[in-house]
N, C-alpha and C positions, 0 to 999 in steps of 0.2 A: 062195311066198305064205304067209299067216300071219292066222291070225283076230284076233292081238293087233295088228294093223296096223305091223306092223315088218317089216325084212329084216336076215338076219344071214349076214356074209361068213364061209366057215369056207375053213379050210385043211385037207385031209383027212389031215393025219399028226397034229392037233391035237383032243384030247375037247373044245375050247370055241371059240365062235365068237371072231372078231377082232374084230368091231365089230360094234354093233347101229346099224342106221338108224330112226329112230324120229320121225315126224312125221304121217303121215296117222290119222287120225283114226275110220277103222275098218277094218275087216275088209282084207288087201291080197291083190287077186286075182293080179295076177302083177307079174315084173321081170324084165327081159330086157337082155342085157350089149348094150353099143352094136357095133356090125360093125365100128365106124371108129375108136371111140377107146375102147382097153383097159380106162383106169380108169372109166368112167361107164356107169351104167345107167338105165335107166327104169322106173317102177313105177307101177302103177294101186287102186284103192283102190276102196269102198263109199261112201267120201266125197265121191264126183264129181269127187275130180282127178287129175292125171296131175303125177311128182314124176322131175324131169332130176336126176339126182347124180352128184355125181366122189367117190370114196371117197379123195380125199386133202384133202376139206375137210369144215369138220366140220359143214354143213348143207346140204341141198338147194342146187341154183343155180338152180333155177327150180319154182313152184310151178302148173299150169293147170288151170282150171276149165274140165274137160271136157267134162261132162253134168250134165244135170240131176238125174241120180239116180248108181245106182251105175256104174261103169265097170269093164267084166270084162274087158275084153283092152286091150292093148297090144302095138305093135310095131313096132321101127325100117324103116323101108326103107334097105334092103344098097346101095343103088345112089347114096343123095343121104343124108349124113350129117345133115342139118338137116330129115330128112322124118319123120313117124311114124304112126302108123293107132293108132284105138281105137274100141273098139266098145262101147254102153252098153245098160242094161236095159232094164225093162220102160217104165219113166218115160220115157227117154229110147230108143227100140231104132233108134239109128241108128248108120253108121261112119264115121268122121268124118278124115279125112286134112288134116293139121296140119306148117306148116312154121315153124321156128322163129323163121327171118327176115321171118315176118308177125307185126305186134303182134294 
């Protein structure tokens, strides 16, 4: 998580990050690596949305308007790769379970 609303992959035998992911728009509360598919993670934000990435392209593949307000958690479900749970503030303090194959 990062108040500059970025995520940065590091390699730990390396002093500097490999990529910086940069798209949301403020504060990012967390990201969490997918359970099913190694290169892609999930990340959530102050900006009320929820951002699907594969770190082998050079922008998000999906961008969702979560909440109404800010959105503090995220997280894949282990059992159904296209499933995920987020849960939002005060504006919005619901949790909200999200499949991907629903538009």
């Amino acid at each position: 998580a990062s108040h500059d609303g970025t995520v940065k992959l590091w390699d730990p035998t390396s002093p500097r990050s490999l990529r910086t992911f940069q798209e949301h728009a403020q504060t990012l509360y967390n990201a969490v690596w997918s359970p099913t598919h190694p290169s892609s993670f999930i990340s959530c934000s102050g900006d009320g949305t929820v951002k699907i990435w594969d770190i082998n392209q050079p922008m998000s593949a999906a961008t969702i308007p979560a909440h109404r307000g800010e959105v503090l958690a995220v997280d894949w479900n282990k059992y159904d790769p296209f499933k995920f749970v987020t849960g939002g503030a005060t504006t919005d303090p619901r949790v909200k379970v999200w499949d991907l194959r629903q538009p």
